[in-house]
C-alpha positions in Angstrom: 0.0 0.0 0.0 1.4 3.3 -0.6 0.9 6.6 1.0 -2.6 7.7 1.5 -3.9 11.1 2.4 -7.0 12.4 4.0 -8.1 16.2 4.0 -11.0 17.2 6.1 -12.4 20.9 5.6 -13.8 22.1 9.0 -15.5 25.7 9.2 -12.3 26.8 11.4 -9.5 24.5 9.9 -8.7 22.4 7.3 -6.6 19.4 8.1 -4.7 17.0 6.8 -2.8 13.8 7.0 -0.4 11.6 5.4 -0.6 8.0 6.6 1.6 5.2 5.6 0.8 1.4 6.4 -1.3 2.8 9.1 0.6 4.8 10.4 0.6 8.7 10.7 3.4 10.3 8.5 2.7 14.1 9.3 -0.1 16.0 9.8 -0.9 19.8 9.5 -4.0 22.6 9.7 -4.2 25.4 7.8 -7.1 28.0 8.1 -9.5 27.4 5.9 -10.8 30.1 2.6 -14.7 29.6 2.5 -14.4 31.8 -0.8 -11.3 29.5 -2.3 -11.3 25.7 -1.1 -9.4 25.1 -4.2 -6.2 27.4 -2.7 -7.1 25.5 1.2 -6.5 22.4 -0.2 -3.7 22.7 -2.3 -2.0 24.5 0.9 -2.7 21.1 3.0 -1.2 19.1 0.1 1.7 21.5 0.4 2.2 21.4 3.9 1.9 17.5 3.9 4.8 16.9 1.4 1.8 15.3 -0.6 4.0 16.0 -4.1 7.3 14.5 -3.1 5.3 11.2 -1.9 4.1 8.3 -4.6 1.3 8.7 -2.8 -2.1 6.8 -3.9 -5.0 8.3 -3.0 -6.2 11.5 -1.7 -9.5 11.6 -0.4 -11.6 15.1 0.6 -14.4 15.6 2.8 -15.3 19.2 1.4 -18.1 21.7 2.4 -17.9 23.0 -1.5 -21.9 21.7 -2.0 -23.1 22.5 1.7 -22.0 26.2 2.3 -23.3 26.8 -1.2 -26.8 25.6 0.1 -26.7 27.0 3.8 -25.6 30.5 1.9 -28.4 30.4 -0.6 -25.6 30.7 -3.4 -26.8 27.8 -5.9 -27.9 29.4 -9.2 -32.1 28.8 -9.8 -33.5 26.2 -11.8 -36.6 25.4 -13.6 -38.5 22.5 -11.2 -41.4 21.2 -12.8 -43.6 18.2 -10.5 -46.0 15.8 -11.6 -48.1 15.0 -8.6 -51.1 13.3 -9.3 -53.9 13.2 -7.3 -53.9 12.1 -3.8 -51.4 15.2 -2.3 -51.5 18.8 -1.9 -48.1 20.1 -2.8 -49.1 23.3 -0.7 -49.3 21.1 2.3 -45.6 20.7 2.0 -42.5 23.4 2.8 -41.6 23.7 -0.4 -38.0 26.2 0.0 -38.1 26.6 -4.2 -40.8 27.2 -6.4 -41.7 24.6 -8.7 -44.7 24.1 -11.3 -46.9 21.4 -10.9 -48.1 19.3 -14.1 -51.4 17.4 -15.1 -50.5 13.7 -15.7 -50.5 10.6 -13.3 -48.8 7.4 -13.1 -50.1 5.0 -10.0 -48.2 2.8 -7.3 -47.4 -0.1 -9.3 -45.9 2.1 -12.2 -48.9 1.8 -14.6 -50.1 5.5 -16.6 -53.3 6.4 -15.0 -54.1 9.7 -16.9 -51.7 10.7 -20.1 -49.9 14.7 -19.8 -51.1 17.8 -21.0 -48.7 18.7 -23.9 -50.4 22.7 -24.7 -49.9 22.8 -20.8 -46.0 22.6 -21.9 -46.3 25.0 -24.6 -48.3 27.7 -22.5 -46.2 27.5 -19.5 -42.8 27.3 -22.2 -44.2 31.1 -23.4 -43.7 32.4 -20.0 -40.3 31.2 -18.8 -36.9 32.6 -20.2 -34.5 29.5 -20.4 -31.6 31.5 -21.6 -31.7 33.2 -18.2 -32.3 29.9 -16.3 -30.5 27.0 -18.2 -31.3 24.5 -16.5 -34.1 22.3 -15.7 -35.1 19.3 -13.1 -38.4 17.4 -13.9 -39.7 14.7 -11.2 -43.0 12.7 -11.4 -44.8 11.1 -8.5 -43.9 6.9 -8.8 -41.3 7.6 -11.4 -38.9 5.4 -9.5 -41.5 3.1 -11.1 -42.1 4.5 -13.9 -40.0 7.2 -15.8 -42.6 7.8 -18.7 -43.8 11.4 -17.9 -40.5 12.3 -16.9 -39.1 11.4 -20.4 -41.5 12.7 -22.1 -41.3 16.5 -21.2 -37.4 16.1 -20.8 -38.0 15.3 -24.7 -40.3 17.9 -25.5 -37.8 20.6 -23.8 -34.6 18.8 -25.3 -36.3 19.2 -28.8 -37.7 23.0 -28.2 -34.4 24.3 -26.1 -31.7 21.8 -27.3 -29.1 24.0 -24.6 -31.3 23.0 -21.7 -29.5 20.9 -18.9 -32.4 18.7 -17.9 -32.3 16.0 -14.8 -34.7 13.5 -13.9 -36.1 12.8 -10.5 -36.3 8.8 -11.6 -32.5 8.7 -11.0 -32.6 8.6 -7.5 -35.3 5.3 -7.1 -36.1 5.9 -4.2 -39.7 6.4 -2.9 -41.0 10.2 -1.3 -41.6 12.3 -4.0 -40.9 15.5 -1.9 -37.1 14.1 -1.0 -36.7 13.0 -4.2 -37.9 16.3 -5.3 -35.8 18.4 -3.7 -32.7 15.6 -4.3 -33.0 16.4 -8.2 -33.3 19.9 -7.1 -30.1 20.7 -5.5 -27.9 18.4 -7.8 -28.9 19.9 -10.4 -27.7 23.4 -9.3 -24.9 22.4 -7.7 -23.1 20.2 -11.0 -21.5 23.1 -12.5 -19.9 24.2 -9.2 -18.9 20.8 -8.6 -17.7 20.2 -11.5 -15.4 23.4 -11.9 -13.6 22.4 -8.3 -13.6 18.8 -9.2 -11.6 19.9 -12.8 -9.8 22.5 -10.9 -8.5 20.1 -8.3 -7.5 17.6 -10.7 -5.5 20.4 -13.0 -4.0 22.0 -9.6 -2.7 18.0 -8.5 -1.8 17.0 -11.8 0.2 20.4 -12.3 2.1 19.5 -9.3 3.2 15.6 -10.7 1.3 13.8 -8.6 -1.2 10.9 -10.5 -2.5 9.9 -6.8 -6.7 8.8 -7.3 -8.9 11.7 -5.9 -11.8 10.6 -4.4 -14.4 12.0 -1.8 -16.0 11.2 1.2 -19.8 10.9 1.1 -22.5 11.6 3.5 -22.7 7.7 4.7 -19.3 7.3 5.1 -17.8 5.9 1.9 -15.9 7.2 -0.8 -16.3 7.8 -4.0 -14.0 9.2 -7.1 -14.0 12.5 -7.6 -15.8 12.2 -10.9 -18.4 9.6 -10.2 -19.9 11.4 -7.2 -23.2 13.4 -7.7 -22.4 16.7 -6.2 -25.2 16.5 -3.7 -23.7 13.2 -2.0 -21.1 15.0 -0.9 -23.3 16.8 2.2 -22.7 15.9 5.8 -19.3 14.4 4.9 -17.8 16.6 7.9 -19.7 14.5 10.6 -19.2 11.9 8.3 -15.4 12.1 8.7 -16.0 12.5 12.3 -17.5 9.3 12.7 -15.3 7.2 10.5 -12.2 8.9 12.3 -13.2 7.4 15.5 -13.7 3.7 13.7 -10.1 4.1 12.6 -9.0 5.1 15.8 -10.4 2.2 18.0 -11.7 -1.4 18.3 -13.4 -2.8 15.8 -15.7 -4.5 18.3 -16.7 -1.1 20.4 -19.7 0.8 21.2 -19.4 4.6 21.5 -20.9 8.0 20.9 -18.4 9.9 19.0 -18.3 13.9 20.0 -16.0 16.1 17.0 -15.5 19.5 18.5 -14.8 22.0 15.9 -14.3 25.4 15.7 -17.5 26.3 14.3 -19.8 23.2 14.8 -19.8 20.2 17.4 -20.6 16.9 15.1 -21.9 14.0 17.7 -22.7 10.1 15.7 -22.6 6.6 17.1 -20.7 3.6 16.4 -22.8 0.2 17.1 -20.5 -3.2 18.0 -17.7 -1.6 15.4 -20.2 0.1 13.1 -21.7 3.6 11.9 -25.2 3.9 12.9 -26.7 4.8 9.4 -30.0 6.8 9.2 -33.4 5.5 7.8 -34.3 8.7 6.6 -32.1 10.6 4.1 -30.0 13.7 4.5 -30.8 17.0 5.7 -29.8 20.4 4.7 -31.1 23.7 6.1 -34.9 23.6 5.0 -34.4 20.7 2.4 -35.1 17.3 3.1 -33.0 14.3 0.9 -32.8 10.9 -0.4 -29.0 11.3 0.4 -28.0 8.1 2.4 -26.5 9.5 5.5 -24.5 8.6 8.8 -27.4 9.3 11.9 -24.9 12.1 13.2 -26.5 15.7 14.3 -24.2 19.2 14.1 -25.0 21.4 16.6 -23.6 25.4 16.4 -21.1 25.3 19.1 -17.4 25.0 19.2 -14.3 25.8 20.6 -14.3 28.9 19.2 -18.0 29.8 19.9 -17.9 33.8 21.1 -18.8 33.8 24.9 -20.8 37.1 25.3 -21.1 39.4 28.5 -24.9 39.0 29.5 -25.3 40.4 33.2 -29.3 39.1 33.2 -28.3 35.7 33.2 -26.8 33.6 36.6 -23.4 32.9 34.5 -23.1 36.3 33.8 -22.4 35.2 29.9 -24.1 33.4 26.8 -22.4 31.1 24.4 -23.1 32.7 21.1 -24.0 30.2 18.6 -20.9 31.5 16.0 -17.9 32.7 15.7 -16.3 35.8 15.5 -12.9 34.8 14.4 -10.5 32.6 16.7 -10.0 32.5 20.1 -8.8 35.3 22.1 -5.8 33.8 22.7 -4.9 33.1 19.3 -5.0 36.7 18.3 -9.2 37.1 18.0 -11.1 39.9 19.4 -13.7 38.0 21.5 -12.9 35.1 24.5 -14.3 31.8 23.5 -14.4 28.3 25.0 -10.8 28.0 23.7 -9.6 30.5 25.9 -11.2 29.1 29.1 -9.4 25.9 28.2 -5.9 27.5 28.1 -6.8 29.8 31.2 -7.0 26.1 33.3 -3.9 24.9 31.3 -5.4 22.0 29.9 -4.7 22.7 26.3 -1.0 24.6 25.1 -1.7 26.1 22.2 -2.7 30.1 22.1 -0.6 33.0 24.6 -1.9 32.4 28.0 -2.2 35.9 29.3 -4.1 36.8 26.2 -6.9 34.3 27.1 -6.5 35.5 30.8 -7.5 38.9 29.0 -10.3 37.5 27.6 -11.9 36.1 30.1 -11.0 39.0 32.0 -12.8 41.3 30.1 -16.5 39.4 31.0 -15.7 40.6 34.7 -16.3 43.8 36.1 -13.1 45.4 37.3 -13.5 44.3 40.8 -13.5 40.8 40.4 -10.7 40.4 38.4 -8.5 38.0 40.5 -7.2 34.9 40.0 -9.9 32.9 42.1 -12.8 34.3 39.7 -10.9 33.7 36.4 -11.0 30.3 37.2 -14.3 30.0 38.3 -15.6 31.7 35.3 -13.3 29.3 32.7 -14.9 26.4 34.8 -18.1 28.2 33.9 -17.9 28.5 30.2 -16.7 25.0 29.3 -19.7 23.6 31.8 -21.7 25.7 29.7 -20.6 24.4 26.7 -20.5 20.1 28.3 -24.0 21.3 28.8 -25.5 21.9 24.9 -23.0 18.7 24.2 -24.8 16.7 26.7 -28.2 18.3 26.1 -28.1 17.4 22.2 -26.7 13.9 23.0 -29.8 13.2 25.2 -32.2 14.5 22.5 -30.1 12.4 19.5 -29.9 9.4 21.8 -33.6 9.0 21.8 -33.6 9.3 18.0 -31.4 7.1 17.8 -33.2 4.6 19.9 -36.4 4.8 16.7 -33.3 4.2 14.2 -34.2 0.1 12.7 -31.0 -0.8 12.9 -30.5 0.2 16.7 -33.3 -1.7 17.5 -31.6 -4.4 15.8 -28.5 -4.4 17.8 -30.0 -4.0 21.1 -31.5 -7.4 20.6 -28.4 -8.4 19.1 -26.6 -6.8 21.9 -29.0 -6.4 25.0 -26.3 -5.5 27.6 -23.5 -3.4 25.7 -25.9 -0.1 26.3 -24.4 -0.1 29.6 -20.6 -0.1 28.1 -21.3 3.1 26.3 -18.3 5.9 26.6 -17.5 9.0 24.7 -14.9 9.3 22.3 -13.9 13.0 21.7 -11.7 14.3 18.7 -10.9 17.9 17.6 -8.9 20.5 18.4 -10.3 21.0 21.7 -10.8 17.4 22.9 -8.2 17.5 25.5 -9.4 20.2 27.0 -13.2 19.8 27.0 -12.9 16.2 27.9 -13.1 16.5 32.0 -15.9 19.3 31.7 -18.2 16.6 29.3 -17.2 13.4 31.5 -18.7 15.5 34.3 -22.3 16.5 32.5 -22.9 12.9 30.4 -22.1 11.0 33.2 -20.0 8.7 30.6 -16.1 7.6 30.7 -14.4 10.2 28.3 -11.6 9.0 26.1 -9.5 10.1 23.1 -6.1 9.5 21.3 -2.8 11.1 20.7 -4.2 12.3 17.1 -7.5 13.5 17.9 -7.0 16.9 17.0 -6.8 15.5 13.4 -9.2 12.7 13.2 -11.7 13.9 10.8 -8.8 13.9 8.2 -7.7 10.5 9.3 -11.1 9.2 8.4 -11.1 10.6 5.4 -8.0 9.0 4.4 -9.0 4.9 6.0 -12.4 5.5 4.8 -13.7 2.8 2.1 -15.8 3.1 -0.5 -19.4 2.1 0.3 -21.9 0.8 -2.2 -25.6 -0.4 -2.1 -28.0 -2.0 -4.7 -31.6 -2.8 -4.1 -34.1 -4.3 -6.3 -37.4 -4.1 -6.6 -38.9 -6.5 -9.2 -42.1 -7.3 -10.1 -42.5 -10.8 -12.2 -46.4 -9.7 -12.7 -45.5 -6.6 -15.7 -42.2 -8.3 -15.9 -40.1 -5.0 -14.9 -37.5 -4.3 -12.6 -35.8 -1.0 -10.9 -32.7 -0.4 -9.0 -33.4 1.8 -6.4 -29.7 3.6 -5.8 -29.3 5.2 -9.0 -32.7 5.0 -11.0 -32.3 2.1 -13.5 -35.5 0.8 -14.6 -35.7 -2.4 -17.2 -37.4 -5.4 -18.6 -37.8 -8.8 -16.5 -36.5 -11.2 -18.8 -36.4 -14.4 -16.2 -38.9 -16.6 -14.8 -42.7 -14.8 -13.1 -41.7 -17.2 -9.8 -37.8 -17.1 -9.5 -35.7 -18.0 -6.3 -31.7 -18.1 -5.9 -31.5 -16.7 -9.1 -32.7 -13.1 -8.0 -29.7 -13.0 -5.6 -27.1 -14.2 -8.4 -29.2 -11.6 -10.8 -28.8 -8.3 -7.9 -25.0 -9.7 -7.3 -23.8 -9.6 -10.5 -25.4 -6.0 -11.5 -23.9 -4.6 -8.1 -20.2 -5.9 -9.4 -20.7 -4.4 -12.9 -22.0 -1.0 -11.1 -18.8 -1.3 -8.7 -16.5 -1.5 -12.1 -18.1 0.9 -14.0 -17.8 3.5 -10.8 -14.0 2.6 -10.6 -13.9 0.3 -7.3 -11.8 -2.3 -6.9 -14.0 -5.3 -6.5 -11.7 -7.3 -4.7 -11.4 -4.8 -1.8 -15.0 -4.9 -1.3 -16.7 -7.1 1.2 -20.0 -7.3 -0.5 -23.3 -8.3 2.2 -26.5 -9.7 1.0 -29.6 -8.8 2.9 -32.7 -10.6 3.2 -35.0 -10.9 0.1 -38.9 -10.3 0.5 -41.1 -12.6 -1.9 -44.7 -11.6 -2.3 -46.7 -13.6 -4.1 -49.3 -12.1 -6.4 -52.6 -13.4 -6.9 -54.7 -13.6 -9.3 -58.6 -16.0 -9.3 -57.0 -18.2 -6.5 -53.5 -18.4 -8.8 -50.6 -17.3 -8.4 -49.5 -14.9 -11.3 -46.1 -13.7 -10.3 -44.1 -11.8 -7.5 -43.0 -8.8 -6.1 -39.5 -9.4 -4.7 -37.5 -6.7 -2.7 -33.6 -7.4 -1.3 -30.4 -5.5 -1.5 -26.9 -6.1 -1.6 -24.3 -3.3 0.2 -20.6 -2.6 1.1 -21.2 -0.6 4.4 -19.3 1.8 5.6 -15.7 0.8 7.3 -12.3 1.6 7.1 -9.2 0.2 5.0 -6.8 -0.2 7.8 -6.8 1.2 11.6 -4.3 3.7 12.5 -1.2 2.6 14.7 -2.1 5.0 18.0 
């Protein structure tokens, strides 16, 4: 194996490693340019001796797609909806306009009322595709059935042959509104994406290196670079945070996993040696996704969180959720939690009568002394163990709906009790007796925790997941993960040969995607039959199962 190297893009810091045979080479942060990740990176790469290594494979767990969402900076697009009857699209929080369309197709896939084509034509007249180029069309069941959806995509291809159309039937899953919204943001995010992705490959290539690039996704897994639709890409900070700790620890373990940030605090679980993954997809400020996703919650508080004078409350201060630069210490103009943590000496880094200044400054003039600095840096970073522990009780009974907790606590009915905390980040050292004291759990984390996220990018592997839905009766089949939708040609009342039929498409989607099929552990789940029946026969089935390659890591770091 040769070299491999991680970068993780925090809010704060972006950091990096360079790990060889599982071991950590060197590592490095650099602040990080919201307005130029391209330059960020490169700098990382720089600092990590990344173009004087043969090193293999970088891998990037970017905020490119998500700040562009959360800043409202994604260009607009044309979504038109076929909804059918049945739903009230105003019932729904739709954060984009849209325009809804006559024309239905049911359940089971089959065309229940045909689409209005002079509707197309009037509506055409008043939108101005030159302004908005692009274009996302999604019917209701289309994961079923892609007819409507192909049909106006062809009537606007044919009228407006520059129009960049997408199709909601390309991300099979069921909910309309998630899928919606899916097609939505990927859409306006692929020319963005695609400019960085370009720009990153020109910037490494420049620079001699021929190392893969690939990037981590909201579940955990990698992708390359150029295979990855933009909008997977979400979430892959708490992602990084999760699959960090997994590299970090033993494979058989339960633990909540707590990545303090600058900017953010990212909490997730790891069950018996593996990443709790959400039932429901992705979200994203107001938009809800199909995007397979880690169960992790962000919550707005870090190390650099401003602490604000506020003499109406007991503590005398609020924890502002943001930052207003860095810590006091470290040459910022307001005292943060980072500042109480050097004040107590339990972190080194920052000038130590600068955060004494800091803290100094929430005090009246009076009470400066040494006796009520202390108290008041005890203060703050209760303050903050407090919104840790408070969102880790309110995820922990989320997590407790999740399917596959419930699963494991059958499994596993007395490893609850062997729960700890795992805390990585910049300010993990420091934080650590303040959060043992509010969660009431054992606290614990390694030598390299203040660049875990980046080691999880780099020991991530790449995760895959196919699942069929067939039905023998109107001899069609669809894949859900990426849309494919074809003829049955086998048997209306097949067996074992479903299994060897999903197999064998999951290996040629792992080779056309660029994975190396030899490095993936491939897991079949169970497969549903459901007969069909017809005047007391049976006419065919309705078959559900899934193959995946969960999310894991390729090697665990020598600590």
């Amino acid at each position: 194996m040769s070299y491999q190297v991680g970068i993780d893009v925090g809010g704060t810091f972006t950091d990096g490693v360079l790990i060889h045979k599982n071991n950590l080479i060197k590592k490095t942060k650099v602040p990080t340019q919201h307005d130029n990740l391209l330059d960020t990176l490169l700098h990382a790469l720089e600092h990590l001796d990344v173009f004087k290594q043969p090193v293999e494979q970088i891998t990037v767990s970017t905020t490119l797609v998500t700040n562009a969402i959360l800043e409202n900076k994604l260009p607009p697009i044309e979504l038109f909806l076929f909804p059918g009857s049945g739903m009230r699209l105003d019932a729904l929080p739709w954060p984009v306009p849209y325009h809804a369309l006559m024309g239905e197709i049911d359940y089971r896939g089959r065309e229940v009322s045909p689409p209005d084509e002079l509707e197309w034509r009037r509506l055409c007249n008043q939108l101005d595709f030159e302004a908005v180029p692009q274009a996302a069309i999604v019917s209701k069941f289309s994961h079923r059935n892609r007819v409507l959806e192909d049909a106006l995509a062809q009537f606007l291809s044919k009228k407006y042959p520059q129009l960049d159309i997408a199709l909601g039937c390309e991300w099979g899953h069921a909910n309309f509104y998630r899928r919606s919204l899916t097609t939505y943001l990927n859409t306006a995010s692929k020319n963005l994406y695609k400019t960085f992705s370009s720009q990153l490959h020109q910037a490494v290539e420049k620079n001699g290196s021929k190392a893969e690039i690939t990037v981590l996704k909201a579940d955990g897994g990698i992708l390359p670079i150029d295979q990855l639709r933009p909008v997977e890409s979400i979430n892959s900070g708490p992602a990084a945070s999760v699959i960090g700790a997994l590299a970090q620890t033993d494979p058989q373990q339960s633990f909540v996993v707590v990545d303090i940030g600058g900017t953010t605090t990212d909490i997730g679980l790891i069950l018996s040696g593996e990443p709790l993954l959400s039932a429901q997809g992705a979200r994203i400020g107001p938009f809800l996704t199909l995007i397979p996703t880690l169960a992790t919650r962000s919550i707005p508080v870090g190390g650099d969180s401003a602490v604000l004078p506020a003499p109406d409350v007991p503590e005398g201060f609020t924890l502002a959720p943001y930052r207003q630069g860095p810590a006091y210490c470290l040459g910022g103009g307001y005292p943060t939690p980072t500042d109480a943590m050097r004040y107590l000496k339990r972190v080194e880094h920052g000038d130590y009568a600068r955060a004494e200044e800091g803290l100094a400054s929430l005090l009246p003039p009076e009470a400066r002394n040494p006796r009520a600095l202390q108290g008041l840096a005890l203060k703050i970073l209760e303050k903050f163990a407090e919104e840790v522990a408070n969102a880790f009780s309110l995820l922990h009974k989320e997590w407790q709906e999740e399917p596959a907790y419930k699963v494991w606590e059958v499994l596993h009915p007395h490893s609850a009790k062997d729960f700890y905390i795992w805390v990585s980040g910049g300010s993990a050292r420091g934080i650590a007796p303040s959060l043992e004291d509010k969660v009431h759990l054992p606290v614990r984390f390694t030598q390299h925790a203040d660049v875990s996220n980046a080691i999880g990018a780099a020991l991530a592997r790449p995760t895959l997941s196919c699942t069929l839905h067939l039905d023998t009766t109107i001899r069609s089949y669809r894949i859900e993960e990426f849309g494919e939708q074809r003829e049955w040609l086998g048997s209306k009342r097949p067996h074992k040969e479903v299994q060897e039929f999903l197999q064998e498409i999951a290996r040629e989607r792992a080779r056309t995607i660029g994975l190396n099929l030899h490095e993936l552990e491939f897991k079949t789940q169970p497969f549903d039959f459901f007969p069909v029946v017809k005047g007391y026969a049976t006419v065919g089935q309705i078959i559900r199962g899934s193959v995946v390659v969960p999310p894991g890591v390729v090697g665990r770091l020598e600590v």
